[in-house]
C-alpha positions in Angstrom: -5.8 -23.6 -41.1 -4.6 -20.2 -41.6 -0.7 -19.9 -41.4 2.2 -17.7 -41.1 3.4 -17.0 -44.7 6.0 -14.2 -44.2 7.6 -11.9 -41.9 9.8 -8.6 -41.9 11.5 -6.9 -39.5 13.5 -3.8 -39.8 14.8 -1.3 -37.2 14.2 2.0 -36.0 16.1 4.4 -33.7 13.9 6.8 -32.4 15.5 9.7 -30.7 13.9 10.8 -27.2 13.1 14.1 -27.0 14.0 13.9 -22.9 16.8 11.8 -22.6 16.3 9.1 -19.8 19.9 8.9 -19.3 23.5 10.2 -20.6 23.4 6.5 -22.3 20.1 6.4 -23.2 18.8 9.3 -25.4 17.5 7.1 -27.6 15.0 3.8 -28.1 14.9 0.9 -30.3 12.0 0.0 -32.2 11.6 -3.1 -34.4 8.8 -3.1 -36.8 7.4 -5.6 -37.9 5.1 -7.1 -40.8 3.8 -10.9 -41.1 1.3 -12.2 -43.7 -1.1 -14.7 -43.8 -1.7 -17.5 -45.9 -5.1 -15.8 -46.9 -3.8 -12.7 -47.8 -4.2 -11.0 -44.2 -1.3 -8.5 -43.0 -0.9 -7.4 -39.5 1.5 -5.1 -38.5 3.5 -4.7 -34.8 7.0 -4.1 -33.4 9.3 -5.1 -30.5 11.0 -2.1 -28.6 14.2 -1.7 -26.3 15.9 1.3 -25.0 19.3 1.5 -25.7 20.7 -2.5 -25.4 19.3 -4.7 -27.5 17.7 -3.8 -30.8 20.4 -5.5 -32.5 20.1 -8.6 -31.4 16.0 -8.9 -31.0 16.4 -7.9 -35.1 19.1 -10.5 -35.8 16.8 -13.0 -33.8 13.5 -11.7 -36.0 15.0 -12.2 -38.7 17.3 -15.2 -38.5 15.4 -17.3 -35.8 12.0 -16.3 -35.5 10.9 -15.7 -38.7 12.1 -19.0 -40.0 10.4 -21.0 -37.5 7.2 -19.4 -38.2 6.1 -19.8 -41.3 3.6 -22.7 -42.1 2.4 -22.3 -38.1 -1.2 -21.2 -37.3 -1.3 -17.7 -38.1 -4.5 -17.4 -35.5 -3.2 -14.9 -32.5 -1.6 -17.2 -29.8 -1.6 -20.4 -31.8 2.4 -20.1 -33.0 3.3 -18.9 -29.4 4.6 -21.4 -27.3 5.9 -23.7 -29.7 8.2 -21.0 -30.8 9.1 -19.7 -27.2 10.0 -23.4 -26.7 11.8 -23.1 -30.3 13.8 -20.5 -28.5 14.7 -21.5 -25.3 18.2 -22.6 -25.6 18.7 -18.8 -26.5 17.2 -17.9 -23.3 13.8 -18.2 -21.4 12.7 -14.8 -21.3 14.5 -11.6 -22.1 15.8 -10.7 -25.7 13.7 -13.7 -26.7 10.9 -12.9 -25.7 11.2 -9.1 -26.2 11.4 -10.4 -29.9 8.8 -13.1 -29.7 6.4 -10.1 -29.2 6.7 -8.5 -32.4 5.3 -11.9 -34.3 2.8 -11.8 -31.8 1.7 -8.3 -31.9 1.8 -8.6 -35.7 -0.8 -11.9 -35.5 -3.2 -10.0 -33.4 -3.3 -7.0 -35.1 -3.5 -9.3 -38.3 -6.8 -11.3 -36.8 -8.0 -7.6 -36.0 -7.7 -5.8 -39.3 -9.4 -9.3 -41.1 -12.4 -8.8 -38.8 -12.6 -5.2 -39.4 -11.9 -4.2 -35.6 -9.8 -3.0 -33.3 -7.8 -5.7 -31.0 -9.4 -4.5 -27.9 -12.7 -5.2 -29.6 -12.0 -8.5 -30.8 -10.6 -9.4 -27.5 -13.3 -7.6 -25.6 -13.6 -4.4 -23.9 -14.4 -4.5 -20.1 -14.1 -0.4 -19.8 -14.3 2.3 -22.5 -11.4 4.3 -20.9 -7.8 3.2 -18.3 -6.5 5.5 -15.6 -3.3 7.4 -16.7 -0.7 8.4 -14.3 1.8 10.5 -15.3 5.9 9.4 -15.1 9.2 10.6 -16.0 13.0 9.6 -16.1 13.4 12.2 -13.8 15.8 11.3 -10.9 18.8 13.5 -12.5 16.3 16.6 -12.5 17.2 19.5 -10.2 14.5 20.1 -7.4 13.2 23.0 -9.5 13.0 20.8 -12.5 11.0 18.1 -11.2 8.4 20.6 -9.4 7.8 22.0 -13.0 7.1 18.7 -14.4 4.9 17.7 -11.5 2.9 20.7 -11.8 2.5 20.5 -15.8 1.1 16.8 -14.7 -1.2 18.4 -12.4 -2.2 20.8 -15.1 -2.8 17.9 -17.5 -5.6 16.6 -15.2 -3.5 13.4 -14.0 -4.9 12.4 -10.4 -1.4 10.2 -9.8 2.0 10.4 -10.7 5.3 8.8 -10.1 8.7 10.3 -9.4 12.2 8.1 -9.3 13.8 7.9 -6.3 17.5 6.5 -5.2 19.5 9.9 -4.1 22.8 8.7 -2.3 21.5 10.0 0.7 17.7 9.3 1.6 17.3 12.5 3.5 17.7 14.5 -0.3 14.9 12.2 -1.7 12.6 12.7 1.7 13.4 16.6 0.6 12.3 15.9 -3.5 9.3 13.9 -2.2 7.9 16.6 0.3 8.2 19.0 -2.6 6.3 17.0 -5.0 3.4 15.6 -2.1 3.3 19.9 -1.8 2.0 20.4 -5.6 -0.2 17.0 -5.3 -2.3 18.0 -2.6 -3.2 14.9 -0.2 -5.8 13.9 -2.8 -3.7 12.5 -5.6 -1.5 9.5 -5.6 2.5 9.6 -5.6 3.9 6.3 -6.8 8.1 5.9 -6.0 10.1 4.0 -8.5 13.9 2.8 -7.3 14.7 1.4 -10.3 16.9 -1.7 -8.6 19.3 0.9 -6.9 18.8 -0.4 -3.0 20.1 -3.4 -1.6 17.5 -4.8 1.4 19.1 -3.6 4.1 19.0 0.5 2.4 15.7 -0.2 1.0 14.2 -0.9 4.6 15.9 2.1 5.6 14.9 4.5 3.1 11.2 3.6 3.2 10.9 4.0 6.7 11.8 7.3 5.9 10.2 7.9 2.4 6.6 6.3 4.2 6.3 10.1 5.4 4.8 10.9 1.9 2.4 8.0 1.9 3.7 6.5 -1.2 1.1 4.1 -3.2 3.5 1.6 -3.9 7.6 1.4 -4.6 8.5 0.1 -7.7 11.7 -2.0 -8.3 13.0 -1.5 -4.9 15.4 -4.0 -5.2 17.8 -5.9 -8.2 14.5 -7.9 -10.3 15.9 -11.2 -9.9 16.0 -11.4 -6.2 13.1 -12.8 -5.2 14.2 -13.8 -2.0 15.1 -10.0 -0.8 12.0 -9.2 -2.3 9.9 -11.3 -0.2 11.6 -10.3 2.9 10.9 -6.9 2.6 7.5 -7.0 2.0 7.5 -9.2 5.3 9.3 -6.3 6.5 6.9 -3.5 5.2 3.7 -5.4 6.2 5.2 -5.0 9.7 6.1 -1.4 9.5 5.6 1.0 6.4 2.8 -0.8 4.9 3.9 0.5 1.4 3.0 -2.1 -1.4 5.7 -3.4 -3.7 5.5 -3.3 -7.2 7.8 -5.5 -9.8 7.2 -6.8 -13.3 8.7 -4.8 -15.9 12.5 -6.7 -15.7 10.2 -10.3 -15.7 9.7 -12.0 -18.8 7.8 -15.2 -18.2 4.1 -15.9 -16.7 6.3 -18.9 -14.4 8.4 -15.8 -13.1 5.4 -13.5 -12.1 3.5 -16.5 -10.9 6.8 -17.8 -8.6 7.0 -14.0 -7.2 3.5 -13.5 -6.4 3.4 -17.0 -4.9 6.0 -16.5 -2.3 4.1 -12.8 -1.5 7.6 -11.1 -2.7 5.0 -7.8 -4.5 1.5 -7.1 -4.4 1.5 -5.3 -7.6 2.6 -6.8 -10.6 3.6 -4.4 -14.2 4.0 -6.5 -17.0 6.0 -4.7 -20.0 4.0 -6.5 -23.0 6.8 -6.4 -25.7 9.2 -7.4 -22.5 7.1 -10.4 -21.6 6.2 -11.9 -25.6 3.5 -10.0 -26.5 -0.6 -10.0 -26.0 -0.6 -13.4 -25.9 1.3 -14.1 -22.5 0.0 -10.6 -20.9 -3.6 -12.7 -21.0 -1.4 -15.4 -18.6 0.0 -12.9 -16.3 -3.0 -11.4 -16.0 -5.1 -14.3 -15.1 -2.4 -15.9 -12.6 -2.6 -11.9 -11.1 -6.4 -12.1 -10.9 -6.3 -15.7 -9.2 -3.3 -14.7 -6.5 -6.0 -11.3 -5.6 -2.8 -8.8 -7.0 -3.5 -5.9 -8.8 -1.8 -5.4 -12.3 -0.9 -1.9 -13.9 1.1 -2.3 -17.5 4.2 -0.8 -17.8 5.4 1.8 -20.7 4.4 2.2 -24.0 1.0 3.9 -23.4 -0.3 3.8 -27.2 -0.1 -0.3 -26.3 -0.6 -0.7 -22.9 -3.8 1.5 -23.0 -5.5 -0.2 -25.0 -4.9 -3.4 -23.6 -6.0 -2.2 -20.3 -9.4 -1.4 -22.0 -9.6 -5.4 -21.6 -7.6 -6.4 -18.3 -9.6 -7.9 -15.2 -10.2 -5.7 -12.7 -8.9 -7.9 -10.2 -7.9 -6.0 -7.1 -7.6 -2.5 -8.7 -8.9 -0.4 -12.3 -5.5 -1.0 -14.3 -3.1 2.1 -14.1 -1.7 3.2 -18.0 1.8 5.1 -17.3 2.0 7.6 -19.7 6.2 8.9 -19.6 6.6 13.1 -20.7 7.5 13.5 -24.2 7.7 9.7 -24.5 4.9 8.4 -26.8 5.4 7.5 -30.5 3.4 10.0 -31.5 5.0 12.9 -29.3 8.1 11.0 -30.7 6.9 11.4 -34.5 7.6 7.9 -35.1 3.8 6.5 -36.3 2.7 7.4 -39.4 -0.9 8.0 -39.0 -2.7 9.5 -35.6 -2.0 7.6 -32.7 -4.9 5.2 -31.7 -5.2 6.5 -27.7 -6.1 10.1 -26.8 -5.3 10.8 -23.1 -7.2 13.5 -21.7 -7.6 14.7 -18.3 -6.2 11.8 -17.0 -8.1 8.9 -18.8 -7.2 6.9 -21.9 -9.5 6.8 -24.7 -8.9 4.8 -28.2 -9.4 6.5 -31.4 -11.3 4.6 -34.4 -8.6 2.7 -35.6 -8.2 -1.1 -37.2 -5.9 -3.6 -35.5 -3.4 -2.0 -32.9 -2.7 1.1 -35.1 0.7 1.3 -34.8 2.5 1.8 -38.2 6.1 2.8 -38.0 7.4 5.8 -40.9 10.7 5.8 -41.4 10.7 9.6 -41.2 14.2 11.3 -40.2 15.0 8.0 -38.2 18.2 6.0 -38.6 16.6 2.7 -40.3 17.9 -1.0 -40.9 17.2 -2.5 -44.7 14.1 -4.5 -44.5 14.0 -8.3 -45.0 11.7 -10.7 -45.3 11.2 -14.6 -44.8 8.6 -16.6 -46.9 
């Protein structure tokens, strides 16, 4: 059996070119390198904005990487023995978040030791994703977020997704009739709250926000509550009809499985460095195929895309989000090309081995690398 023989994480702070907030102007990527007991090296990461990095490096480093070597270095095989390993630190969250960068490291490993790509060696069901264009864009003026609409319409996206969560609905109705304006009534507008209503505002606002035929609200309400969740779907079957997407603040296939059993979304957006990795995204996906939801991945574009290249279709072709300025190569944080070209509102991957995502130190603040054998 092939095992785990080593692995090294160090941390990156990448500076955002658009800040997402007055806190966050800045995400946290952990790179990461394992090798095999055959001489194999993959390469992969785990990633937070802002809160975090510290702590899914300390756990990498101190916890993880321990544990894994001597395991089966074949993708999937350490997984769940080391989330179990974990537990007592948590279930899902900064666990798994740094569960994901062993895993992403193992797959890209098996990749790069058959010569492929991952997407190949998991299999390709399309040769290009859907891209919608996003942005962290709810502190934008009105003029601002017109601008950045149109330079998505001039990009050839056919959707796009604009924050909402103005302390008074009737300012948001306003933003949203502006943006619907440079759409046309051919491309799709996707709303993202961001957990900022309670249930009783978020019935209220989407009445009002239904006006601009919204193709789904994301986050509507705070992540964990699932019961709120489930009513307002109940509620929006009944009236607005607008679907509800949740997944990027879940981090366990028994979380997205309990909140599309009890019909609390109908649209489920897995973050895969959130959730552990490729390995668990293949659960998530399969329990969404089986409850008939559709599943879009959220973030991280160069990652996301090209697993999309291999979701099930499900109920809908998977959406890749693709944020302004956002990417790690907009970012200059890879050091070779990145492996996804989007163009005219499709993802495509480049010729690439593995994942090809390598991290350069570059003008980035850096932690000393360490390693565990």
């Amino acid at each position: 059996m092939t095992t785990i023989a080593a692995l090294a994480a160090r941390l990156i702070r990448v500076p955002l070119t658009r800040p997402w907030a007055a806190d966050v102007t800045s995400v946290g990527v952990i790179a990461t390198h394992v090798q095999r007991s055959d001489g194999a090296e993959g390469w992969g990461f785990s990633w937070t904005p802002q809160i975090g990095a510290e702590a899914v490096l300390a756990l990498l480093r101190h916890d993880i990487a321990p544990a894994a070597v001597g395991r089966s270095a074949e993708p999937g095989g350490a997984w769940q023995g080391l989330w179990e390993h974990l537990h007592e630190a948590g279930g899902g969250g900064v666990t798994t978040i740094a569960l994901a960068g062993l895993d992403l490291a193992l797959w890209d490993a098996a990749a790069r030791a058959a010569g492929s790509s991952v997407s190949t060696l998991i299999g390709r069901r399309r040769e290009s994703a859907r891209v919608y264009g996003s942005g962290v864009n709810l502190h934008y003026s009105l003029d601002e977020l017109v601008a950045q609409v149109e330079r998505w319409v001039t990009r050839g996206f056919t959707a796009v997704k604009v924050k909402v969560g103005k302390p008074d609905v009737a300012e948001d109705l306003d933003r949203l009739r502006a943006v619907r304006s440079v759409l046309g009534q051919d491309r799709g507008l996707m709303i993202d709250a961001n957990q900022r209503w309670d249930l009783a505002r978020a019935t209220r606002s989407l009445e009002v926000l239904a006006e601009v035929r919204p193709d789904w609200i994301e986050e509507p309400l705070r992540a964990d509550d699932l019961d709120g969740h489930a009513e307002l779907a109940r509620r929006l079957g009944a009236g607005a009809r607008i679907p509800i997407a949740v997944g990027e603040n879940l981090h366990t296939a028994y979380r997205f499985a309990e909140v599309l059993r009890r019909g609390a979304a109908q649209i489920v957006q897995p973050n895969i460095v959130r959730v552990g990795g490729i390995t668990p995204l293949q659960r998530i996906a399969a329990i969404a195929e089986d409850a008939g939801a559709e599943l879009h991945p959220h973030l991280l574009p160069e990652l996301s895309g090209q697993l999309a290249l291999t979701l099930p279709g499900g109920a809908a072709e998977p959406w890749v989000e693709d944020v302004e300025d956002a990417g790690f190569a907009e970012l200059g944080a890879l050091r070779g090309p990145s492996p996804v070209v989007i163009r005219d509102g499709r993802l495509r991957e480049t010729d690439h081995l593995g994942l090809g995502l390598r991290f350069t130190d570059g003008h980035f603040t850096t932690d000393d690398r360490e390693e565990h054998r």
